[in-house]
C-alpha positions in Angstrom: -5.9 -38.8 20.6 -8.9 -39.1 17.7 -10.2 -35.9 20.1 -7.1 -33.8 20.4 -6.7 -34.7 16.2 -9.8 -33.0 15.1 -9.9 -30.2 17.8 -6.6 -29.0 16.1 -7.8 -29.7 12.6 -10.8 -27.5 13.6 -8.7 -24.9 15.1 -6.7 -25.0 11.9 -9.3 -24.5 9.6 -10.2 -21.8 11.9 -7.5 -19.9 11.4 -6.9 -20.5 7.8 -10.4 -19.6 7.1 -9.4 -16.2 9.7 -6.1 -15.3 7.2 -7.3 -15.5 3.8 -10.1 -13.5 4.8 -7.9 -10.6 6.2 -7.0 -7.0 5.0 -3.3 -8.7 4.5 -3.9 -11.5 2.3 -5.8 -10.2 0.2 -3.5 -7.4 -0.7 -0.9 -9.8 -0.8 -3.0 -11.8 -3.1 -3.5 -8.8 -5.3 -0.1 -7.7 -5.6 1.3 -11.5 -6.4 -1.3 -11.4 -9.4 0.1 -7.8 -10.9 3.8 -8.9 -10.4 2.6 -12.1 -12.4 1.3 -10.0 -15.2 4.0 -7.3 -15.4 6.4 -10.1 -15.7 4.8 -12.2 -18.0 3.4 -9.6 -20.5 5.5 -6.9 -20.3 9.2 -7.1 -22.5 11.8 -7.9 -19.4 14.4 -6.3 -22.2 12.7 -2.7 -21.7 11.0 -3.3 -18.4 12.3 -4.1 -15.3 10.3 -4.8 -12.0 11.1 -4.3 -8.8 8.5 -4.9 -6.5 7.3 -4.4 -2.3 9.9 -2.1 -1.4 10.3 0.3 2.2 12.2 3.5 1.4 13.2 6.0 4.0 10.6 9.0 4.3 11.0 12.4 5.3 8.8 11.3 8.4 9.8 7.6 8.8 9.0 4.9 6.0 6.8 4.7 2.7 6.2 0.9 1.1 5.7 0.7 -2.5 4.1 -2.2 -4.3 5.8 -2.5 -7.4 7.9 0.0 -9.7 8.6 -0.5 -13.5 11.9 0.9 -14.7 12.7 2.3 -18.3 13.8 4.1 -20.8 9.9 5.6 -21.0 9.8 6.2 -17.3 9.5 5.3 -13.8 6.2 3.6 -13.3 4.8 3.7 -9.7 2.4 1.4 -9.0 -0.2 1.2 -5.7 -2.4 -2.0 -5.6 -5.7 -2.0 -4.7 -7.6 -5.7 -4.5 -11.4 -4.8 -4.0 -14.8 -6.5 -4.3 -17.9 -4.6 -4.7 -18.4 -0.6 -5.7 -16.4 1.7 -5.8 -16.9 5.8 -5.2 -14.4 8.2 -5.4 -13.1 10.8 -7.2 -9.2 12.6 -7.2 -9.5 15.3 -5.1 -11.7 13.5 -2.3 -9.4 12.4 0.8 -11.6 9.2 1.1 -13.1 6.9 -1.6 -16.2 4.4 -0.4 -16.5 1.0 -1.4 -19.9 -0.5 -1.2 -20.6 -4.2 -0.9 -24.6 -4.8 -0.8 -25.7 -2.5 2.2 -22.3 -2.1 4.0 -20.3 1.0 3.4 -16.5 1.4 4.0 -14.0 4.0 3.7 -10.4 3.6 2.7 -7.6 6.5 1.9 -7.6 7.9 -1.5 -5.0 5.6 -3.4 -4.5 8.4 -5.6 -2.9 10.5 -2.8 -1.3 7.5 -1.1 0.5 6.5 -4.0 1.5 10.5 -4.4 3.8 10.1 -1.3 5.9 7.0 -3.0 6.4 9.1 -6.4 7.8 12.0 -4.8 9.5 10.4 -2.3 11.2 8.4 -5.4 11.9 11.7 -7.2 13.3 13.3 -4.2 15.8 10.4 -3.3 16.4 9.8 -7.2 16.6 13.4 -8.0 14.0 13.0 -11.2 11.4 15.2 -13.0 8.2 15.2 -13.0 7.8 13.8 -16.7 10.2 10.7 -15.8 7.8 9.6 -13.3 4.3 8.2 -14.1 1.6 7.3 -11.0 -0.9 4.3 -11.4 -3.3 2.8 -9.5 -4.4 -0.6 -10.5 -7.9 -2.2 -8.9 -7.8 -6.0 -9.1 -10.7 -8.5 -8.0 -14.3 -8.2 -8.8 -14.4 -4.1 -7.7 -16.5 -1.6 -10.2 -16.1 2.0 -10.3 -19.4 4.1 -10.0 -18.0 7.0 -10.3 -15.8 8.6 -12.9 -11.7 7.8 -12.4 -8.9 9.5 -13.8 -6.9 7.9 -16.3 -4.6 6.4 -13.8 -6.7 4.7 -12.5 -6.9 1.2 -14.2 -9.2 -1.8 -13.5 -7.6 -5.2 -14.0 -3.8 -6.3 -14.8 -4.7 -6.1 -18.5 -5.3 -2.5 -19.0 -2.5 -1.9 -16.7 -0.3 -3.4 -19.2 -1.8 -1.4 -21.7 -1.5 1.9 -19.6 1.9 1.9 -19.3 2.6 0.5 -23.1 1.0 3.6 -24.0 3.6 5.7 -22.6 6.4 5.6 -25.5 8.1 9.2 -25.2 11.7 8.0 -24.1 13.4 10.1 -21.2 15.9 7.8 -20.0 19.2 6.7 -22.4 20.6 2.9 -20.8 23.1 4.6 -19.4 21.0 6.9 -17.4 18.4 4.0 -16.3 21.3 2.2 -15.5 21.6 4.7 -12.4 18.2 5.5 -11.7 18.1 1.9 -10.9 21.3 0.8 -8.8 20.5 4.3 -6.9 16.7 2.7 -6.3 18.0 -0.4 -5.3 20.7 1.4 -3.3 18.4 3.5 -1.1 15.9 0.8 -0.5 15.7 -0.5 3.0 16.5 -4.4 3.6 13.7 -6.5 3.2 12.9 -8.1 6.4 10.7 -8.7 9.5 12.3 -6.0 11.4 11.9 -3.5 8.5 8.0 -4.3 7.9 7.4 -4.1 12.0 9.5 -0.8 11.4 7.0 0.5 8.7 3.8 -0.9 10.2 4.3 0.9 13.5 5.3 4.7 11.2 1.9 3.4 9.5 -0.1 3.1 12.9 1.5 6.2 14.6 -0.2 8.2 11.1 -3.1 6.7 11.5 -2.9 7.5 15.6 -2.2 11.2 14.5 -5.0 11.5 12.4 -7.8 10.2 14.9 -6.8 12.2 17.5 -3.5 14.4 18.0 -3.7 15.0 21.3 -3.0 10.9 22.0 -0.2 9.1 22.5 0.3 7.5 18.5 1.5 4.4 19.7 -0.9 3.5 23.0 -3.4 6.1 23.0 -2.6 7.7 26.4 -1.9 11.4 27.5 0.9 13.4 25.9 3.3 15.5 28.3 5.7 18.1 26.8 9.5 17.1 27.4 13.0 18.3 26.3 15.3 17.0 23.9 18.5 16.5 26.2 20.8 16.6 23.0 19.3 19.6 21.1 17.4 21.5 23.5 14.3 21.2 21.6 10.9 20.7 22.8 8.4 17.8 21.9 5.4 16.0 23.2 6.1 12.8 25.3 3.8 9.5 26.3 2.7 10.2 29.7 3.6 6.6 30.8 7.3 7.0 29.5 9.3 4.8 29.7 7.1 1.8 29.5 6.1 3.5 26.1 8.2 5.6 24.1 5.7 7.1 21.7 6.3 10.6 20.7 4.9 13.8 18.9 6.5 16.6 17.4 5.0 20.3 18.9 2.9 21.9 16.4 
């Protein structure tokens, strides 16, 4: 019994030791600290927060950390919770982040956060000067290279980024609907809807490795018919064990 105790304990720790090293918690991590901040030093009278949520996508699903609503604008926020330096600049489709020797490569948050604005100004009908992008690095990350000004390191000069915006383009009654429409359109929060979004997440990152693969398995792609509209489309060769599919270029 003493065995069976400490062999679990072990495999516990195990684990444990496994999750708060992952990807996952620490963006979780990250975006628990800027919700903390936005609510605790930003006036909840003029700024409201709404924070992880999926919206339907032209092409499936987009996830956005946080948003800030009010009379000064709609504040889109992407999280970013990095150690070590940081390379990148705005019109490059990968930044680098360098910890000691090792060198990794992650998707310009710049562009990623692009996709949630506009797909919030296309399902909220809003101009571009209602709508203000941000990307906030938190954790011990530097920049080595030079990062536009929406691009902010730490919670604090977030706070200060969007404080800084003051020109008003909503009236109450108009924020009023930009946010019951937000909440409105927002898919239910829920396991189903984040294995939803992670498999539109992995059948991207599928397409972009290689797009003559299968997005979801990897295998051969076969061209099929829609039976409903007639239209072509690429297939999984090992349909219908897998159902992943491709739209003809």
């Amino acid at each position: 019994m003493r065995d069976f105790l400490i062999y679990g304990l072990l495999a516990f720790l195990l684990v444990a030791a496994w999750v708060l090293r992952s990807p996952w918690f620490k963006g979780l991590l990250g975006e628990v600290q800027v919700n903390s901040s936005l609510r605790g030093q930003l006036d909840q009278q003029q700024y409201r927060l709404i924070k992880d949520l999926t919206l339907p996508a032209g092409d499936g699903t987009t996830q956005v950390d946080h948003v800030i609503l009010s009379r000064f604008g709609v504040f889109v926020i992407e999280t970013k919770n990095m150690t070590g330096w940081i390379f990148g600049t705005e019109k490059q489709a990968q930044w680098t982040q360098t910890i000691y020797r090792k060198k990794s490569r992650f998707q310009n948050p710049l562009r990623q956060n692009y996709k949630h604005i506009k797909t919030i100004q296309e399902l909220l009908g809003l101009k571009n000067h209602q709508l203000h992008g941000i990307v906030v690095f938190v954790g011990s990350g530097v920049p080595k290279t030079q990062m536009p000004a929406s691009v902010v390191w730490g919670t604090r000069s977030l706070v200060e980024y969007i404080r800084s915006k003051r020109d008003v383009v909503f009236d109450q009654e108009d924020l009023d609907g930009v946010a019951e429409r937000l909440t409105g359109v927002q898919l239910k929060a829920g396991m189903q809807t984040r294995r939803t979004h992670n498999r539109h997440v992995k059948a991207i990152a599928a397409e972009r490795q290689d797009p003559a693969k299968c997005p979801r398995c990897g295998g051969g792609l076969v061209e099929r018919t829609n039976r409903k509209t007639n239209e072509p489309f690429l297939s999984c060769s090992k349909f219908p064990k897998c159902r992943g599919t491709r739209k003809l270029a």
